[in-house]
N, C-alpha and C positions, 0 to 999 in steps of 0.2 A: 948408372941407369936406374929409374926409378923403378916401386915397385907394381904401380899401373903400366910403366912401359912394357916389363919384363913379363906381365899377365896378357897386354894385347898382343906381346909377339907370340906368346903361347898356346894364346884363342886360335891367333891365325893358322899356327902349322896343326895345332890337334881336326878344327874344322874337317880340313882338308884330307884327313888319313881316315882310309877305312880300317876301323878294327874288328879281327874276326872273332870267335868263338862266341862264349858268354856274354847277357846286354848286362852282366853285373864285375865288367872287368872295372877297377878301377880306374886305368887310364879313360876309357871310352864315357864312365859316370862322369868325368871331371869335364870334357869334352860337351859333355849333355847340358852341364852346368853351366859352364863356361858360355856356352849360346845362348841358354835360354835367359841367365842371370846374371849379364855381364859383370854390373857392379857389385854383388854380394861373392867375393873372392875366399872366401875362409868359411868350411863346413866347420859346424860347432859341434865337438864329441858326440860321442864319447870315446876319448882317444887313449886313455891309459887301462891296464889291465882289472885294476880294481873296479871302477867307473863301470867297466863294460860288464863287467860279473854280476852287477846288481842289476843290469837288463834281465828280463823275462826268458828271452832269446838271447841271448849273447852273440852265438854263433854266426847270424843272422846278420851282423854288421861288418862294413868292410870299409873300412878308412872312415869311420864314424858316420857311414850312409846306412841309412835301415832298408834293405833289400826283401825283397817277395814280390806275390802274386797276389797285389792289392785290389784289381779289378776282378778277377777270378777267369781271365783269360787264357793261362795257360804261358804265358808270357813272365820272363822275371822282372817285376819293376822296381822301382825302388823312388825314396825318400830323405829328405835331409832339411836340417836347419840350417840357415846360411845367413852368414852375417858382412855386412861393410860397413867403413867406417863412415861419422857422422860427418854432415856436409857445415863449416864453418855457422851459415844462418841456425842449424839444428842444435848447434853446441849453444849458442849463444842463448838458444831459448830455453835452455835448462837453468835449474837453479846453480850458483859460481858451486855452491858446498858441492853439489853431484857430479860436477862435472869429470872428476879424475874417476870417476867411476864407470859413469856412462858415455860411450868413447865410440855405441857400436849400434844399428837399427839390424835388426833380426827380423827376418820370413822362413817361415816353415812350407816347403815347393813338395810336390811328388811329382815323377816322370814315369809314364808310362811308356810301357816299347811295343812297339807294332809286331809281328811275326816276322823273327829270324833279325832282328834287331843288327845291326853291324856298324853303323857310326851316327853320329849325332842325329843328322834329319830324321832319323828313325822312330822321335820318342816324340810324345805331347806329353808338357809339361805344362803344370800347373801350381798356383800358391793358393793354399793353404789358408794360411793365417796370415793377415798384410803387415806392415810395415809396423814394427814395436821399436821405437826407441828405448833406448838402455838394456833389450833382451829380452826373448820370452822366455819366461821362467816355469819352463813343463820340460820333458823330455819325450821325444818318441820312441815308442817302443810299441810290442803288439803286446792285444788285449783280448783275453777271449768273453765277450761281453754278455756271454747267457745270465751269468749271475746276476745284471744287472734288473733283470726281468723278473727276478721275484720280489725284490725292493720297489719297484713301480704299481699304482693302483691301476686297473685296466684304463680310466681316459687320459691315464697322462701320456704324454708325448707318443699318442698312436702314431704315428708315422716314425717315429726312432724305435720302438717297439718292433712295428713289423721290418726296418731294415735289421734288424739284429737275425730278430728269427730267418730270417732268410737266407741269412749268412752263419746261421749255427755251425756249431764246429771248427767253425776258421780261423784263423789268425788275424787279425783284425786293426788295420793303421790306428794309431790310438795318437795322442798327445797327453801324458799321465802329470798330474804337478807332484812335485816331489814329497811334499805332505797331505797329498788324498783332498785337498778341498773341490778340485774341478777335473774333472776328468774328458777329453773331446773323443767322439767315435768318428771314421770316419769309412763312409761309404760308397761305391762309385754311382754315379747318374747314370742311366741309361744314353748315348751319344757322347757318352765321354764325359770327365770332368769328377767332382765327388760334394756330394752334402756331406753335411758332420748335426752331432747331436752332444751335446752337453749337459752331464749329469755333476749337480754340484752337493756335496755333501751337505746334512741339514745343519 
């Protein structure tokens, strides 16, 4: 059996089950996933113990999903990178040298959960960051973003400015690169959904 067959037969029976407790069980996340991002089948870590230690939060990850209360609802939601592989026309458009490399298109989704969250239908999800072939190369992790507010002159990016302040003290969806040059904040919209702001080192 293939490995799409063995994912759709697994869509279909998770669908259909209600899970109780926690919206941060991991069966029920995979389930959220599974519906909302059919073809992106594989969260990308952080899956080993080292990896997960140099997170902020460590704690905070559950099968390499970055979990919280990203809206500030009261609700636990959560976050991931999710990768599938390339469609044969997408292979082809890369260069031959890259290709045993670049094998995978990556989107960065968050799921939010309604009150008392209990199976898939429960959540609005959303991406992030669209469609990178070959990977994005940041990791998510939270960020507590005050500090970035004394590095800013007062007119620059007033509107990322006052979403910081607003959200002082919180833990905050972040997308960090692994050598400091870009950093993404990410914030929710009023009706759902999230803006992001982008501070790039000089």
């Amino acid at each position: 059996m293939s490995r799409f067959a063995t994912i759709s037969i697994a869509l279909a029976c998770l669908i259909g089950v209600s899970f109780a407790g926690q919206s941060t069980k991991p069966e029920l996340m995979k389930a959220v996933l599974l519906t909302n991002f059919p073809e992106h089948i594989d969260v990308v870590g952080p899956w080993d113990e080292g990896e997960t230690a140099l997170r902020e939060y460590p704690g905070d990850f559950v099968k390499g999903i970055l979990v919280g209360d990203f809206n500030s609802d009261g609700t636990s939601d959560f976050a991931a990178k999710l990768a599938r592989p390339l469609t044969p026309e997408e292979t082809k458009s890369i260069h031959p040298s890259l290709r045993d490399r670049m094998t995978t298109a990556e989107i960065v989704v968050v799921c939010d959960a309604q009150e008392k969250a209990a199976s898939a239908k429960d959540f609005r999800c959303y991406e992030l960051v669209g469609q990178a072939i070959g990977g994005i190369h940041a990791t998510l992790d939270y960020m507590d973003w005050e500090w970035v507010l004394g590095t800013l002159e007062d007119e620059e990016q007033p509107a990322c400015q006052a979403a910081i302040r607003s959200r002082a003290g919180t833990k905050s969806l972040s997308l960090i690169e692994p050598n400091g040059h870009c950093d993404t904040y990410f914030y929710p919209k009023e009706g759902g959904g999230y803006d992001e702001c982008t501070f790039c080192a000089d």
